[in-house]
C-alpha positions in Angstrom: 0.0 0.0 0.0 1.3 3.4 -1.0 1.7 6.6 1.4 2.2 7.1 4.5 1.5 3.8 6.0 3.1 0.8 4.5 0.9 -2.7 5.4 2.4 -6.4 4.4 1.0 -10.3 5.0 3.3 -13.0 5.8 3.1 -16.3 7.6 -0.5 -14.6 9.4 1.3 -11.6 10.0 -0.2 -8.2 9.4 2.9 -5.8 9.8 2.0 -1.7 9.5 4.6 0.5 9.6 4.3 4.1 10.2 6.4 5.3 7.0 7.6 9.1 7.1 11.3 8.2 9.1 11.8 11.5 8.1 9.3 13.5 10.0 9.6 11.1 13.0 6.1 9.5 11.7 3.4 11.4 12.6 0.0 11.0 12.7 -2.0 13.2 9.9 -5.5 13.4 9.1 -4.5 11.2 5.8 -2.6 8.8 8.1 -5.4 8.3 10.8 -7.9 7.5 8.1 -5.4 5.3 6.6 -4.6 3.8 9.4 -8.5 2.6 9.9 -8.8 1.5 6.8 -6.4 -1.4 6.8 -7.0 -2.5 9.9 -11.0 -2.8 8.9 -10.1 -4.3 5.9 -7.8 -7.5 7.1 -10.8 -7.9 10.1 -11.5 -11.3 7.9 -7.8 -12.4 7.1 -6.3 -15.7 8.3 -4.1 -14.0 10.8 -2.6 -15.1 13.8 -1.3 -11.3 15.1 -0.4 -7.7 13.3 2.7 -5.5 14.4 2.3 -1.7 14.3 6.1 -0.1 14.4 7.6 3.1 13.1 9.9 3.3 10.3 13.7 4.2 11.4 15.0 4.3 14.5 14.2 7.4 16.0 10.4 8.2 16.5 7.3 5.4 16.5 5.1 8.2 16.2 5.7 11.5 17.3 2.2 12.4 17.9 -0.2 14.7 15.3 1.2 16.0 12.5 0.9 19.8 13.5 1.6 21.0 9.4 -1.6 19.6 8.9 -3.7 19.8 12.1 -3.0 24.0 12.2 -5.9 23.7 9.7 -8.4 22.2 12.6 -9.3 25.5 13.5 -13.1 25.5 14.0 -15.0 23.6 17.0 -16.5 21.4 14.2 -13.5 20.4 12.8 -11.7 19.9 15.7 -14.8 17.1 16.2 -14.0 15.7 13.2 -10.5 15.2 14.0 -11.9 13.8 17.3 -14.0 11.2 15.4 -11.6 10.0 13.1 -8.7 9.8 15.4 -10.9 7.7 17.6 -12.0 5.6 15.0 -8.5 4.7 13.8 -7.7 3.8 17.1 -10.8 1.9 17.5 -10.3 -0.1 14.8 -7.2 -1.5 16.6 -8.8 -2.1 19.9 -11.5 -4.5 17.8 -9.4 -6.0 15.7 -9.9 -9.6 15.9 -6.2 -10.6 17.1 -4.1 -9.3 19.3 -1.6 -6.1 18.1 1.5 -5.5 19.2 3.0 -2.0 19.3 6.8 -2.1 18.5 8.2 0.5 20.0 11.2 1.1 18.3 11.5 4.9 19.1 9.6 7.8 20.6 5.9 7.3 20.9 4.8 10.9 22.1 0.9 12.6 22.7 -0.8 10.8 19.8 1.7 8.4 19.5 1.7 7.4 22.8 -2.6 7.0 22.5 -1.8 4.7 19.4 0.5 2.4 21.3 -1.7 1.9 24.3 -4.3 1.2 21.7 -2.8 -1.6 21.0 -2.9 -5.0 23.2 0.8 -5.4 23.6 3.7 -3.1 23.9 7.3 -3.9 23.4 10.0 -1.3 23.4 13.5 -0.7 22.0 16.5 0.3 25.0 16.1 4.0 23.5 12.5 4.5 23.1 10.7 6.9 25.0 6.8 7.1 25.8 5.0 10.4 27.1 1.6 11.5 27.4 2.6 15.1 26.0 -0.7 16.4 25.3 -0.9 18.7 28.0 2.0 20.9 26.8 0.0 21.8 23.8 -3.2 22.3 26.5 -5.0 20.1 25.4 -6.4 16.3 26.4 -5.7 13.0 25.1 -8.0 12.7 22.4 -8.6 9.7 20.8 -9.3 7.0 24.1 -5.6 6.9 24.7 -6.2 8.5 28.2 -8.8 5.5 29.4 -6.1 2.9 27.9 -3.1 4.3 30.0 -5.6 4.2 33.2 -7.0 1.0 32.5 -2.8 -0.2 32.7 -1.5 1.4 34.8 -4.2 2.6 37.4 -6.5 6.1 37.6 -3.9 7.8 40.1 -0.7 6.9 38.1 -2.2 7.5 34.8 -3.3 10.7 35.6 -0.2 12.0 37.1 1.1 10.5 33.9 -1.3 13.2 31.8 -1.1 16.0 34.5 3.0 15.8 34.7 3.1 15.1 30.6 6.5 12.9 31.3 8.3 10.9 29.0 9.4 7.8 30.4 12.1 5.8 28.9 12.1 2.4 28.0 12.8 1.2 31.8 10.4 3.4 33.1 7.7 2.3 31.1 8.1 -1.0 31.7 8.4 -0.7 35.2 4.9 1.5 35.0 3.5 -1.9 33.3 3.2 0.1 30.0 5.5 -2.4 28.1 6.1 -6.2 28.2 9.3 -6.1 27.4 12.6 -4.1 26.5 14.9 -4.8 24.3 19.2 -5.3 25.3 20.8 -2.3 24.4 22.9 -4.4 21.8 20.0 -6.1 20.3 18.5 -5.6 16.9 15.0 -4.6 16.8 13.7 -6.9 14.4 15.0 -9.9 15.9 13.6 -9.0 19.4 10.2 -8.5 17.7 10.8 -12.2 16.0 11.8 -13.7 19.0 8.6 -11.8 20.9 5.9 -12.4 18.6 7.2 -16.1 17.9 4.5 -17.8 20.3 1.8 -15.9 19.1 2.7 -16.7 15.5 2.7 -20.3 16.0 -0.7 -20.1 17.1 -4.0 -20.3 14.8 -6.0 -17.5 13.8 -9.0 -19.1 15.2 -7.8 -19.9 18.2 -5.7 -15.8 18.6 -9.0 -15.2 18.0 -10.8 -16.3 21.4 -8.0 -15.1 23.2 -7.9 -12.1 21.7 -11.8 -11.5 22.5 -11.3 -12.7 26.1 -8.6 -9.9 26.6 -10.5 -7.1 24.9 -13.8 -8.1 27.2 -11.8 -7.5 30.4 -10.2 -4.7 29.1 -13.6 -3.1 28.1 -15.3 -4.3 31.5 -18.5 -6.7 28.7 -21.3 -7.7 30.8 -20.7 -11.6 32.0 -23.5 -12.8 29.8 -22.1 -11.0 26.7 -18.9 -12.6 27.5 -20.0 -16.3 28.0 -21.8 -16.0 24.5 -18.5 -15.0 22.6 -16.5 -17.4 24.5 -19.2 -19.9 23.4 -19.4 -19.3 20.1 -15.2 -18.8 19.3 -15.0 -22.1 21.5 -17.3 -24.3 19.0 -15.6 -22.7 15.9 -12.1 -23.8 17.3 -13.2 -27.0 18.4 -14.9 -28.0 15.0 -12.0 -26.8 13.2 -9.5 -29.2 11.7 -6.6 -27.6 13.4 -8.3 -29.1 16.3 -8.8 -32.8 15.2 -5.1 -32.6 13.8 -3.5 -31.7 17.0 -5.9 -34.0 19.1 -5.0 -36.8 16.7 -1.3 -36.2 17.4 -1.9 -36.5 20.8 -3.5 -39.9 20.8 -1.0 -41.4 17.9 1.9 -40.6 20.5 -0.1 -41.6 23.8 -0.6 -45.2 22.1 3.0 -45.6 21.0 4.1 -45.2 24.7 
């Protein structure tokens, strides 16, 4: 895919990268409706997981693209920007498998609501995350705000917004806003290999349940709601041929014993 926002499917792997290295990849009006239109459109893809990452080394994304946002000048087109940042972001919190943000540089005000968006954060040893919003008076626009309280707790996270810090890699992960950092020696894209291995290995059917079981707790689904999804992703998984395959290797190597 051409412009700002490169998108690639290998092995059941949706990898987007944020693709303007240059300008430390930040999020435009173009790039947040981009952004929702490929994850919406690989919702029905055999896929297992989808990495989101920055191009470069510097910045994952360095928040709204101000060039372009100076131009949101009115109350309606500030709600506009509202609505579509929200939906890009939403179409990451419901997409069907799990999505890991690969931190592999800054990730600053909209940047850092894009990677908390996401299910999974993993960081390189000189990224840096920051809530920065408040320096430019205003709020966290696009949901990012509840994501960072719903990880790391209402009083942190909003001394996180108030303060506008920018933690480095250590500190985020100590704050529980990444899995896991990166050695300082390490190449980036073998630590995302090695990271997303496990999840790779998995089917898409079955990323699929656990996926849905993650995003219920996160978004707090009534019980009821949540025992009919489990339900229904359990039968699909179970019926699937994946299933009898693996359950048939089981058996084969419990009667050779």
């Amino acid at each position: 895919m051409s412009g700002d926002i490169l998108a690639t499917e290998h092995n059941g792997v949706l990898r987007v990268t944020l693709d303007r290295p240059e300008k430390r990849n930040p999020l435009s009006r173009a790039a947040l409706a981009q952004l929702c239109e490929i994850f919406e459109s690989h919702r029905d893809a055999e896929l297992s997981l989808a990495v989101l990452r920055g191009a470069g080394e510097a910045s994952f994304a360095a928040g709204g693209d101000l060039r372009d946002l100076e131009q949101v000048c009115t109350p309606q087109q500030a709600s506009e920007l509202h609505s579509l940042g929200t939906s890009a972001l939403q179409a990451i919190r419901e997409f069907p498998v799990p999505v890991v943000a690969a931190l592999n540089g800054v990730a600053l005000g909209g940047g850092a609501e894009l990677a908390v968006a996401c299910d999974l954060r993993i960081a390189a040893a000189h990224a840096r995350i920051g809530f920065v919003q408040g320096t430019l008076n205003i709020p966290a626009a696009w949901g990012g705000g509840h994501d960072l309280i719903a990880l790391v707790g209402p009083a942190r996270g909003l001394e996180l917004l108030v303060s506008a810090r920018v933690l480095s890699a250590a500190q985020a992960l100590a704050a529980g806003l990444v899995e896991t950092v990166a050695a300082e020696d390490e190449d980036f894209e073998d630590f995302i290999g090695r990271f997303i291995a496990p999840f790779a290995r998995q089917r898409p059917q079955v990323m699929r349940a656990f996926k849905a079981q993650a995003a219920a707790a996160k978004l707090g689904l009534p019980r009821k709601a949540i025992e009919a999804r489990d339900a229904e992703l359990f039968a699909q998984a179970w019926c699937h041929d994946d299933h009898w395959a693996a359950a048939r290797n089981v058996l084969q190597k419990e009667a050779r014993r």
